[in-house]
C-alpha positions as CSV (number, residue, x, y, z in Angstrom):
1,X,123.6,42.4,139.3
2,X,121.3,40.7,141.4
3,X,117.4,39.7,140.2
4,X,115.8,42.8,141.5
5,X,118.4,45.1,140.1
6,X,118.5,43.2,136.7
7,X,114.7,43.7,136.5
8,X,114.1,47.7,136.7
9,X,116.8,48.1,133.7
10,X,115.5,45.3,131.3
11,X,112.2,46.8,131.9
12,X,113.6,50.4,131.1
13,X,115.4,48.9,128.3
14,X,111.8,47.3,126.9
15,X,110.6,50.7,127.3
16,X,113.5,52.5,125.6
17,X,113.1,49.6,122.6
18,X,109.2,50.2,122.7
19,X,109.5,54.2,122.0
20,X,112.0,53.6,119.4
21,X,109.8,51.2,117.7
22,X,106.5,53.1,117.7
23,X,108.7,56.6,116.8
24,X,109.7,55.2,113.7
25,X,106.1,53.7,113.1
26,X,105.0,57.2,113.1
27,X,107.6,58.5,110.7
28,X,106.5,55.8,108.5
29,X,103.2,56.6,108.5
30,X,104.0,60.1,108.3
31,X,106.3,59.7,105.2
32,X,103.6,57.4,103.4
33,X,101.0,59.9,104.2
34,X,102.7,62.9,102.7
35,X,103.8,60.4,99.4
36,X,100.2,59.2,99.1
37,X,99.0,63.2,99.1
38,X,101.8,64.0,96.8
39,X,100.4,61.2,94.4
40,X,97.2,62.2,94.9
41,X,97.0,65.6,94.3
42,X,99.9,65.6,91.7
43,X,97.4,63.2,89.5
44,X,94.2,65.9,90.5
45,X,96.3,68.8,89.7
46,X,97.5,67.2,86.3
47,X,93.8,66.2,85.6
48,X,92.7,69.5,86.2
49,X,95.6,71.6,84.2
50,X,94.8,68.7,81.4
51,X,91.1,69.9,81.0
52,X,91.9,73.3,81.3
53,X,93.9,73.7,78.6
């Protein structure tokens, strides 16, 4: 390949790295989110059920 045909695919290759990267940053965060509510409101509901009883 010559320079200016090497260039547009490592950029789309950048890109392609770049949306795989932040993709599984958001199913990180969306995985720690839902085991951070789980934690949360699992320790609020046994508080509350405790009291009641």
């Amino acid at each position: 390949m010559t320079e200016k045909e090497d260039s547009p695919a490592r950029e789309r290759e950048e890109i392609v790295n770049r949306v795989a990267s932040f993709k599984a940053t958001q199913l990180r965060f969306e995985r720690e989110r839902e085991e951070y509510y789980a934690n949360t409101l699992g320790s609020a509901w046994s508080g509350f059920q405790q009291k009641s009883a």
